[in-house]
Backbone as CSV, one residue per row, in Angstrom:
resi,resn,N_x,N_y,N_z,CA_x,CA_y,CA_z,C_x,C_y,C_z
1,UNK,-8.583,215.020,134.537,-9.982,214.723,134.244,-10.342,215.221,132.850
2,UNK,-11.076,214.831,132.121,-11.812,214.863,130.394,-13.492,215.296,130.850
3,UNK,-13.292,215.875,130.418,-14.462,216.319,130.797,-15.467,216.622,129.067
4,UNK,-16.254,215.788,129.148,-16.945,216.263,127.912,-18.504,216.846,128.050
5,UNK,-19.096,217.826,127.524,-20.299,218.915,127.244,-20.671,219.033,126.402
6,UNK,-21.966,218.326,126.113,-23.122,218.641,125.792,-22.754,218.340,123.854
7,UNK,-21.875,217.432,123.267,-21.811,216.974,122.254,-22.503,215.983,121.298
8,UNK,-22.495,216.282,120.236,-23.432,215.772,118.984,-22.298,215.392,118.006
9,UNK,-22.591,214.385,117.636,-21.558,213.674,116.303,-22.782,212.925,115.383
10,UNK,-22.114,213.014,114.070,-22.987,211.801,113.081,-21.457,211.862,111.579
11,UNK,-22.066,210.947,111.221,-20.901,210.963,110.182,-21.611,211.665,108.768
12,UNK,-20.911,212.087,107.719,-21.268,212.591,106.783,-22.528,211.659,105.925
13,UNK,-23.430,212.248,105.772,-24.087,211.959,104.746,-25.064,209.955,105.271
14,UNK,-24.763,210.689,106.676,-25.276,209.400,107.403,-26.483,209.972,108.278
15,UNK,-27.853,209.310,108.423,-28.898,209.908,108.720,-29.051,210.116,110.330
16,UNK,-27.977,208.824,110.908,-27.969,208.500,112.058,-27.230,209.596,113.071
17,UNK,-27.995,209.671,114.389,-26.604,210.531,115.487,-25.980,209.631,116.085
18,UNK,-24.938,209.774,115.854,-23.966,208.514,117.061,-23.880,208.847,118.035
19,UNK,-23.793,210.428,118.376,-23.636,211.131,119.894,-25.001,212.180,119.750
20,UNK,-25.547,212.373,120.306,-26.033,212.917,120.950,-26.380,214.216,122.151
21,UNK,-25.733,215.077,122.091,-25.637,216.113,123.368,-25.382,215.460,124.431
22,UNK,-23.834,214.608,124.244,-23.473,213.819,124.920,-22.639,214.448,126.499
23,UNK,-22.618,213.894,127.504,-21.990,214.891,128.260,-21.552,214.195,129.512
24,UNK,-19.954,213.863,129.994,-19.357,213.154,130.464,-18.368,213.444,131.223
25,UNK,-17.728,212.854,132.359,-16.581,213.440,133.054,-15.846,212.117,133.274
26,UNK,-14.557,211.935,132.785,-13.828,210.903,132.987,-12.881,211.120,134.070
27,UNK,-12.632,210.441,135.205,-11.755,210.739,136.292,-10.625,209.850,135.995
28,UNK,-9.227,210.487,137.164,-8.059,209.605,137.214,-8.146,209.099,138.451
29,UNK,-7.665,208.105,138.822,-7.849,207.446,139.767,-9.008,205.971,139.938
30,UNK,-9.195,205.560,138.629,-10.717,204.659,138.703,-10.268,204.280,137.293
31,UNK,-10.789,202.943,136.703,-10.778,202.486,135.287,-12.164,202.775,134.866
32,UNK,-12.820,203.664,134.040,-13.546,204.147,133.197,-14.002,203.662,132.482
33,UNK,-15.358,202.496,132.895,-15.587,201.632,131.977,-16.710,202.105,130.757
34,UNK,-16.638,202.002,129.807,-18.045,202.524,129.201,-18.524,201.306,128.424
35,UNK,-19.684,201.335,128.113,-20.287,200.204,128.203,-21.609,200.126,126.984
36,UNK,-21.901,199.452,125.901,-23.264,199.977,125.697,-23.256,198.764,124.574
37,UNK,-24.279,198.700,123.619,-24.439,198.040,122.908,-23.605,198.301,121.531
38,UNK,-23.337,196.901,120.979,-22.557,197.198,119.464,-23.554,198.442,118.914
39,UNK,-22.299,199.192,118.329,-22.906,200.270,117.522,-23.289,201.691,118.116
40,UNK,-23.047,201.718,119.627,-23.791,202.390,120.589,-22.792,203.708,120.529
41,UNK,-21.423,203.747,119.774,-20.842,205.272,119.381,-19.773,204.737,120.221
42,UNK,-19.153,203.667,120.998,-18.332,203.529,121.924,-16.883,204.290,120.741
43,UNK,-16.619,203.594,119.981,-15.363,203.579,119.497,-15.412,205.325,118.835
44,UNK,-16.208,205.554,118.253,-16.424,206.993,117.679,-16.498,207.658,118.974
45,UNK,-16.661,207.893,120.178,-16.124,208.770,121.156,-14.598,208.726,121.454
46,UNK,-14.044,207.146,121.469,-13.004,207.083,121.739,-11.774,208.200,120.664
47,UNK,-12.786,207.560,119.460,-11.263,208.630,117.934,-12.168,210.000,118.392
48,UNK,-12.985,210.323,118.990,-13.422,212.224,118.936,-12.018,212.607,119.971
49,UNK,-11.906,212.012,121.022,-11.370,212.104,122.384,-9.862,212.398,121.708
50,UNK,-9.354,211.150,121.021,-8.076,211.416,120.926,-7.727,211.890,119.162
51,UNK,-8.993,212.634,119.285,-8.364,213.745,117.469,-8.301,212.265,116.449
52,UNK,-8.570,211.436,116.346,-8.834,210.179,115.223,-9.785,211.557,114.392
53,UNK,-10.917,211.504,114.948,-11.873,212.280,114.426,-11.634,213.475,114.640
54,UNK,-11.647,214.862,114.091,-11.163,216.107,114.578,-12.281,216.270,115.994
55,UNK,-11.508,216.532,116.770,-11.639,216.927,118.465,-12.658,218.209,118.622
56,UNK,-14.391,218.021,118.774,-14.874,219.478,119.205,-13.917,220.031,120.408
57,UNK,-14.265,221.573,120.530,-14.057,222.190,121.836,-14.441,222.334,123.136
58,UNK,-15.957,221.294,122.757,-16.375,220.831,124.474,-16.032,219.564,124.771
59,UNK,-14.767,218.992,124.508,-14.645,218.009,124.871,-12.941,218.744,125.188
60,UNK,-12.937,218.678,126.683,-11.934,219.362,127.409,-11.054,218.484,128.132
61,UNK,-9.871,218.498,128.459,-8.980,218.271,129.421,-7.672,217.334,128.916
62,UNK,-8.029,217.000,127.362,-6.771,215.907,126.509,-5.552,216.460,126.705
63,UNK,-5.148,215.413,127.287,-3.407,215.852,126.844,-2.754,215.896,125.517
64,UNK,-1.763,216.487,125.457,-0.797,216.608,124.129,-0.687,215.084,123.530
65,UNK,-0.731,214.969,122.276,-0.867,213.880,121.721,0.148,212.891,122.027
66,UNK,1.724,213.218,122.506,2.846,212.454,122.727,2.264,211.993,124.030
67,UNK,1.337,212.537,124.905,1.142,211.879,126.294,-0.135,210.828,126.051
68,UNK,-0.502,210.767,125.038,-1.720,209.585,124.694,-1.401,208.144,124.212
69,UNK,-2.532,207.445,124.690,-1.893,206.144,123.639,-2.938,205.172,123.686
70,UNK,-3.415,205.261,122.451,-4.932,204.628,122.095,-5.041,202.881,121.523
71,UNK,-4.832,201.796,122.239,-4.900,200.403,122.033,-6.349,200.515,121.054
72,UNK,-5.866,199.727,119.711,-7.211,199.654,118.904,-6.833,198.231,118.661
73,UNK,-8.184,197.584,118.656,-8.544,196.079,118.775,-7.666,195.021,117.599
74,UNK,-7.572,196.232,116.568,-7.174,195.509,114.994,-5.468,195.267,114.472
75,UNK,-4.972,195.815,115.912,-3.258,196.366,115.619,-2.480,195.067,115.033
76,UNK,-1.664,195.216,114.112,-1.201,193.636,113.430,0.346,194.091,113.277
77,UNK,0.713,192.808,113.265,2.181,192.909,113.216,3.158,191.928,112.641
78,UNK,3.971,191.663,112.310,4.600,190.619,110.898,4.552,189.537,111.946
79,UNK,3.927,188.578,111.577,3.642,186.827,112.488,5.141,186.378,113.133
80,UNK,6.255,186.949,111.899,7.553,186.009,112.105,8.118,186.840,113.181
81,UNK,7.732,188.210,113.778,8.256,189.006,114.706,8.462,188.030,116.047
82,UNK,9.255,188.154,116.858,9.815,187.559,117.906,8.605,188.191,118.757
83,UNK,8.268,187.852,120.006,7.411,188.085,121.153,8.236,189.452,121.673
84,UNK,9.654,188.933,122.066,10.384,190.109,122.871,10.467,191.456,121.846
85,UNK,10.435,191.494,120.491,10.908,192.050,119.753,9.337,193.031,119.623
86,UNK,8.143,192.720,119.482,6.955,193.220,119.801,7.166,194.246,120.973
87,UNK,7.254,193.533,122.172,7.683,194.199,123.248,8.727,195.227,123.112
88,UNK,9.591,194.949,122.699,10.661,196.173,122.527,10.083,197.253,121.540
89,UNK,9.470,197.194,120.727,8.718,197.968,119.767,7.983,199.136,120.349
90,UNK,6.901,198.498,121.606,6.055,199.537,122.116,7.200,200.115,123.428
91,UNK,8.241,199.587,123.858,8.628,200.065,125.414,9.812,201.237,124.428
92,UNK,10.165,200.833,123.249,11.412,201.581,122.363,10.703,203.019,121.685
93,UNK,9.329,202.874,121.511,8.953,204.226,121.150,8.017,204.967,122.430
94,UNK,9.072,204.811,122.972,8.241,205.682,125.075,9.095,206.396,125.033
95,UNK,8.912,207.988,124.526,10.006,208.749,125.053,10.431,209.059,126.578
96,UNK,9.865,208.325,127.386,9.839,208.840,129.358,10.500,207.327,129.472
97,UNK,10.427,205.966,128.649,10.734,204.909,129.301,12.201,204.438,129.465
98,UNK,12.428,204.221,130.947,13.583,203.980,131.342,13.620,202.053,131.338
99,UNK,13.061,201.494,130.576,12.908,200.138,130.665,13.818,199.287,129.663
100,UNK,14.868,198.575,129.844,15.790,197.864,128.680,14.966,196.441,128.111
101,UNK,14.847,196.399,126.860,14.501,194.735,127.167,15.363,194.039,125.904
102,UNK,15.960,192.990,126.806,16.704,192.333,126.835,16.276,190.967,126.290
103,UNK,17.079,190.075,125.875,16.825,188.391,125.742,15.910,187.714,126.764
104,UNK,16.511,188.322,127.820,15.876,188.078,128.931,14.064,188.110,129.334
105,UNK,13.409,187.290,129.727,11.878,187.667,129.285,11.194,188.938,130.619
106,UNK,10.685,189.925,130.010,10.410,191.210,131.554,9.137,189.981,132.133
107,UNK,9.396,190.380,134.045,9.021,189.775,134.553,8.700,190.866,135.716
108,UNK,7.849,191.439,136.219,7.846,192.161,137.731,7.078,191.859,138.653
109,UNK,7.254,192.258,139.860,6.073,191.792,141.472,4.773,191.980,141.075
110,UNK,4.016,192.376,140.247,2.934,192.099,139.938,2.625,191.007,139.150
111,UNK,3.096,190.292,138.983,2.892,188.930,137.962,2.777,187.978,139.027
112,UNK,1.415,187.275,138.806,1.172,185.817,139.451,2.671,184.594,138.818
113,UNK,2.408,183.646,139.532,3.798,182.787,139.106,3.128,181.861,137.582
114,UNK,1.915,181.896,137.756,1.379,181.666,136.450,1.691,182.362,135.042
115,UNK,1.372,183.824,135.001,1.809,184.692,134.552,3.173,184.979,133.643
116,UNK,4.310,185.013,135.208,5.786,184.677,134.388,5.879,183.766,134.058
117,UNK,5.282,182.382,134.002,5.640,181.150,133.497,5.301,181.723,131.675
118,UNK,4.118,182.083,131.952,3.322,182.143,130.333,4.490,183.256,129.253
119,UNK,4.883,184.421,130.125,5.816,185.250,129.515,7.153,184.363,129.161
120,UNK,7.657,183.920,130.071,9.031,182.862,129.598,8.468,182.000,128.641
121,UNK,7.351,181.493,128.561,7.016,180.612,127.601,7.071,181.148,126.242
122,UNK,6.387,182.489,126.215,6.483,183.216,124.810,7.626,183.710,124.121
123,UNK,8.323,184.104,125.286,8.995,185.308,125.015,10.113,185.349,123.324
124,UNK,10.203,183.955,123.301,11.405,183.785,122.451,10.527,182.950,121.051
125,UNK,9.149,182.934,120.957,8.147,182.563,119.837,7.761,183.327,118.641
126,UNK,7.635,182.917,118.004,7.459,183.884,117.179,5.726,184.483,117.531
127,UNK,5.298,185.767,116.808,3.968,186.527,117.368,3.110,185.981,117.311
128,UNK,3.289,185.035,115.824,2.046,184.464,114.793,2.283,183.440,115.618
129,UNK,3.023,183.051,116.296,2.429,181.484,116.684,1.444,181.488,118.188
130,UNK,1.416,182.733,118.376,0.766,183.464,120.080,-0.834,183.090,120.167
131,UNK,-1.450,182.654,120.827,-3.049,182.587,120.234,-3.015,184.283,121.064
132,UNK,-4.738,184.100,120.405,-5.035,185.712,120.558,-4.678,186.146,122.298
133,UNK,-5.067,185.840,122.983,-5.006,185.845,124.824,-3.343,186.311,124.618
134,UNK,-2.232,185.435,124.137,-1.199,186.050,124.403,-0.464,186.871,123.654
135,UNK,-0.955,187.346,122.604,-0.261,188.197,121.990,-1.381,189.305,122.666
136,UNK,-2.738,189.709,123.107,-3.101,190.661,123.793,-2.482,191.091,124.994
137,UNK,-2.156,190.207,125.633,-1.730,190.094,126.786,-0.357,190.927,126.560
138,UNK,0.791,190.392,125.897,2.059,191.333,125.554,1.670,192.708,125.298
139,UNK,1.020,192.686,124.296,0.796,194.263,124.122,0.405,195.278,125.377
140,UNK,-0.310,194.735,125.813,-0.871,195.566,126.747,-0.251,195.573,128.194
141,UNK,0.812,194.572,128.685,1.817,194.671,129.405,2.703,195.219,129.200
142,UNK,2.711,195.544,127.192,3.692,196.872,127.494,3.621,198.179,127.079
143,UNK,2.354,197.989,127.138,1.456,199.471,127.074,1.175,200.051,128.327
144,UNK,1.058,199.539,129.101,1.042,199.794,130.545,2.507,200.024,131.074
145,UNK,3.405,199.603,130.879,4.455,200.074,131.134,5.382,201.295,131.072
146,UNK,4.463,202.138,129.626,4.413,202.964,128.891,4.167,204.439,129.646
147,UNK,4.755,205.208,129.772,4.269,206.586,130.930,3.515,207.296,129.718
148,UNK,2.298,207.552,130.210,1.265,208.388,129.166,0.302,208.999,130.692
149,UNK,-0.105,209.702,130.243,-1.251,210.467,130.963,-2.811,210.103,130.167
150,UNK,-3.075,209.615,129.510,-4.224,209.324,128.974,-3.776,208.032,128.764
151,UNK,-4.419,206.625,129.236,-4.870,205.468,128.117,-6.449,205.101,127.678
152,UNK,-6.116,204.811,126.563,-7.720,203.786,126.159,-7.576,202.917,125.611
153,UNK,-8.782,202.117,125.818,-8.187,200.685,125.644,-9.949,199.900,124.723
154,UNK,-9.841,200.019,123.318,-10.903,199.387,122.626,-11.090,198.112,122.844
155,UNK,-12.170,197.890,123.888,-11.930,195.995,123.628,-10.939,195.138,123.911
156,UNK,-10.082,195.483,125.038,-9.284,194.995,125.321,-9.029,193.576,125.482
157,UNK,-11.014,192.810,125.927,-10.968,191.653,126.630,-11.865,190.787,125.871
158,UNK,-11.641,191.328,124.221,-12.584,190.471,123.621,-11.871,189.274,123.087
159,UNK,-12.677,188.441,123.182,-12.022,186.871,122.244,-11.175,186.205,123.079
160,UNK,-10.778,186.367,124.362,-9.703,185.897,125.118,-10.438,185.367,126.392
161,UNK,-10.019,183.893,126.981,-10.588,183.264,127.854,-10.273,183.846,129.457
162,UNK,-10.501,183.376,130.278,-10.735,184.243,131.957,-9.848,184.773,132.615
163,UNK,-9.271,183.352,132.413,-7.447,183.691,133.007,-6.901,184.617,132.311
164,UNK,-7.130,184.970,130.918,-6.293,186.000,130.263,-6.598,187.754,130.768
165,UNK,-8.249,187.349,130.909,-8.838,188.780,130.700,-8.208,189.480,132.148
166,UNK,-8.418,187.904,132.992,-8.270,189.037,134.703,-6.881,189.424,134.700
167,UNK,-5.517,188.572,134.016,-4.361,189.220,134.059,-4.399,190.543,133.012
168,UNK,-4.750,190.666,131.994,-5.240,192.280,131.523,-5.796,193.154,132.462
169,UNK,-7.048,192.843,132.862,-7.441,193.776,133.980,-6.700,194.090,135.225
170,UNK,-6.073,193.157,136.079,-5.230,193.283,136.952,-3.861,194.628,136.544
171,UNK,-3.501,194.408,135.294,-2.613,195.307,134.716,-3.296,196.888,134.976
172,UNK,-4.503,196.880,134.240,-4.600,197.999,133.880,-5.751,198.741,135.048
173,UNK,-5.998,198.225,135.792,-6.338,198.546,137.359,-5.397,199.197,137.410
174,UNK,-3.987,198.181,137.788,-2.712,198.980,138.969,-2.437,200.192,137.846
175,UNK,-2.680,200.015,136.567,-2.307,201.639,135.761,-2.926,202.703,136.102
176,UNK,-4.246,202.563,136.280,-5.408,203.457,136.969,-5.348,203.828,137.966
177,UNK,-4.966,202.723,139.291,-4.749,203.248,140.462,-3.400,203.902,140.782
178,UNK,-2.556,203.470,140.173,-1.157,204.009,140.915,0.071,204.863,140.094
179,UNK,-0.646,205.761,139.188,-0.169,206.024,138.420,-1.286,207.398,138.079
180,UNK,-0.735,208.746,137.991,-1.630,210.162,137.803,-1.912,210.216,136.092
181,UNK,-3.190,209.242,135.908,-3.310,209.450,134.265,-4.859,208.859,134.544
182,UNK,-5.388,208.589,133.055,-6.930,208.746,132.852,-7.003,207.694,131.862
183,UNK,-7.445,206.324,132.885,-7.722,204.927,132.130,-9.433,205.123,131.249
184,UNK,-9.435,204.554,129.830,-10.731,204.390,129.540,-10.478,203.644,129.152
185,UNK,-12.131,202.210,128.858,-11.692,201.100,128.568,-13.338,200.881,127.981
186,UNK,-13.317,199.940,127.234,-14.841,199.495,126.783,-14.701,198.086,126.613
187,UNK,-15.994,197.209,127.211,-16.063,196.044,127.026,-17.662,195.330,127.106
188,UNK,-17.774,194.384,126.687,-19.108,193.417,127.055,-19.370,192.663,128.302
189,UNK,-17.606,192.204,128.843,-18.014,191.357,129.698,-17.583,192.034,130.809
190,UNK,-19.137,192.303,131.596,-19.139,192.924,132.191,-19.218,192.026,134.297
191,UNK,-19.063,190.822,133.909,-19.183,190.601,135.321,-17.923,190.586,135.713
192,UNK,-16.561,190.553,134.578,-15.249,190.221,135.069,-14.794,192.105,136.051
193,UNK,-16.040,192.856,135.984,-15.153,194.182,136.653,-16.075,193.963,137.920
194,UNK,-16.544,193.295,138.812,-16.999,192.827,139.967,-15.846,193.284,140.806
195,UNK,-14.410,192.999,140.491,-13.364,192.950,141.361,-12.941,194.255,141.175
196,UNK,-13.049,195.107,140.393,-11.855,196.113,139.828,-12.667,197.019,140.327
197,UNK,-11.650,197.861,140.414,-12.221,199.392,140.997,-12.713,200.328,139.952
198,UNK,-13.600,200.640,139.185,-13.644,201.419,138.158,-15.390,202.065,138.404
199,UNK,-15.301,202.747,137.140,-16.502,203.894,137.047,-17.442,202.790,135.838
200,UNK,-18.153,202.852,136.045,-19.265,202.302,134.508,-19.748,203.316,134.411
201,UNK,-19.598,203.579,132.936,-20.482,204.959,131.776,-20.768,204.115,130.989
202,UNK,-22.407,204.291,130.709,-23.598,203.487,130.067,-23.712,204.503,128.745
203,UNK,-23.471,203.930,127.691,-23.560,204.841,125.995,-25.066,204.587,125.828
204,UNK,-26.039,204.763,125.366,-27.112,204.588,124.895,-28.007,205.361,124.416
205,UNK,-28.072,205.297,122.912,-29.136,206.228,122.061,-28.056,207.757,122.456
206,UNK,-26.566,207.560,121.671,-26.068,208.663,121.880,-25.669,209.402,123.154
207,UNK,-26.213,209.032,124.268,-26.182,209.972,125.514,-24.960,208.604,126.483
208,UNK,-25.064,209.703,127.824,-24.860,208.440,128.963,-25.880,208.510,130.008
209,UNK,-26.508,207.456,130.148,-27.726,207.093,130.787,-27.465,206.788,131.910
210,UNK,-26.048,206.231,132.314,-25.765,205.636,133.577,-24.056,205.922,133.906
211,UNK,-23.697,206.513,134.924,-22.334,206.935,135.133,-22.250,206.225,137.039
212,UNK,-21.517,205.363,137.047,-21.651,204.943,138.724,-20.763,204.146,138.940
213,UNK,-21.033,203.346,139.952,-20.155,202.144,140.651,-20.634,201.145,140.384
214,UNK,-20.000,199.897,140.261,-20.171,198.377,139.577,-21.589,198.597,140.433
215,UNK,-21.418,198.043,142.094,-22.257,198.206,143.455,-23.769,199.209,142.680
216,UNK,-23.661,200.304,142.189,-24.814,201.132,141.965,-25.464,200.218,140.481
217,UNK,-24.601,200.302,140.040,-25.057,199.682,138.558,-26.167,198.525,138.791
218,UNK,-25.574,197.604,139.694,-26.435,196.282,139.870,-27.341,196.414,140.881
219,UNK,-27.507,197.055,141.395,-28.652,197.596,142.489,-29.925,197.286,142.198
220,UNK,-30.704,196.564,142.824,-32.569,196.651,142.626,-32.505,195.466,141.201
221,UNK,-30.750,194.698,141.582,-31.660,193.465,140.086,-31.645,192.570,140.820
222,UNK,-32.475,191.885,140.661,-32.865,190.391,140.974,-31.349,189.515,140.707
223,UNK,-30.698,189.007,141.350,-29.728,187.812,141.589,-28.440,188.616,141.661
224,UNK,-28.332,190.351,141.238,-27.529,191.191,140.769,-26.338,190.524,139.962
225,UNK,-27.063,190.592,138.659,-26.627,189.698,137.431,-26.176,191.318,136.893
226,UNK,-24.921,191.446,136.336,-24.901,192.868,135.312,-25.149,192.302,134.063
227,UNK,-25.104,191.519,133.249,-26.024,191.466,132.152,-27.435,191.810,132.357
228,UNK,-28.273,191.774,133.415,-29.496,191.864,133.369,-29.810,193.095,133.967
229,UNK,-29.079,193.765,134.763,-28.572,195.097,135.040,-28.346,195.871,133.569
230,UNK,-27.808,195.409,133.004,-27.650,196.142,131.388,-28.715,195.952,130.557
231,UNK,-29.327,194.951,130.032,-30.484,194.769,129.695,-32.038,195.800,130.194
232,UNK,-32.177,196.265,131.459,-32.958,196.443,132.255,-32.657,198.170,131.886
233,UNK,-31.359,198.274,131.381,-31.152,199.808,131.140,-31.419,200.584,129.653
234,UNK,-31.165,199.569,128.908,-30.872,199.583,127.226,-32.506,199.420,127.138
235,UNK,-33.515,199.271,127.755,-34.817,198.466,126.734,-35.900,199.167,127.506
């Protein structure tokens, strides 16, 4: 568990607070959604958390930096790189991973038959020719594969259509649930976690305003819309 107390951030010579006497408890066992408006400090908690930004001392419980591993939205990589060769990149710098990859495209019991079709389809493409959905999708199938005790995940599910997002989420659920580590994740679209088991933490005006269950979150809204559930919180 991360446990953060009673923290304040702003950047130099900037008038604004991004945090606020912010104060938070992230659990293992649940995907950790946090949630708030552009600008709302999401990503600047994420670099406080994992030392991007130097780490206050009330922000407790991080593991050693070799047990972390922070997905940032912008990660780029030479276009002409092979798909498998991407993949081997993130599973080749896992010092715990016992995983070979081969010519062969990775395929396991959690993959819909949709799924492995799309991986055999890539596997042998070059990166640059991937639209965004599947080159996210690789990464983060083998980031999850990855033994860490902390993940976070910036935006994991932006720019990528339905089918893509729920096979991301499906991933990083079973990372959360079945596996002793501490998923965080931030996103907009918020009706695709209806299914997933996770925590929503609400960022707003620096603080967290709302820490609960999808079920609590949408409570007392009319059609229980979470956009309007979010709206109804922010204003």
């Amino acid at each position: 568990m991360i446990t953060i107390d009673n923290v304040s951030f702003s950047y130099r010579k900037s008038p604004r607070q991004n945090l606020d006497r912010l104060s938070v408890e992230f659990r293992a066992g649940t995907v950790n959604m946090i949630i708030g408006k552009n600008g709302s400090g999401k990503t600047t908690l994420f670099d406080l958390i994992t030392n991007v930004i130097k780490r206050p001392p009330e922000i407790r419980g991080v593991p050693e930096e070799k047990d972390m591993i922070y997905q940032l939205q912008g990660l780029l990589f030479p276009p002409t790189l092979k798909s498998k060769d991407v993949f081997r990149f993130f599973l080749y710098s896992d010092h715990a991973s016992r995983i070979r990859v081969t010519n062969e495209p990775y395929v396991d019991d959690d993959m819909s038959a949709s799924e492995i079709d799309m991986v055999r389809r890539v596997w042998n493409m070059e990166f640059g020719q991937l639209s965004i959905g599947e080159r996210r999708y690789l990464c983060i199938l083998a980031i999850t594969l990855m033994k860490r005790k902390l993940y976070i995940f910036d935006e994991p599910l932006a720019g990528i259509d339905p089918e893509m997002r729920q096979y991301i989420l499906k991933r990083i659920e079973k990372l959360a649930l079945h596996k002793e580590c501490t998923v965080l994740l931030s996103s907009h679209h918020l009706h695709d976690f209806q299914r997933v088991q996770c925590t929503l933490h609400l960022l707003h005006q620096g603080r967290i305003s709302f820490s609960g269950s999808y079920a609590e979150f949408i409570q007392n809204v009319e059609g229980e819309d979470p956009d309007d559930a979010f709206l109804m919180k922010v204003q």
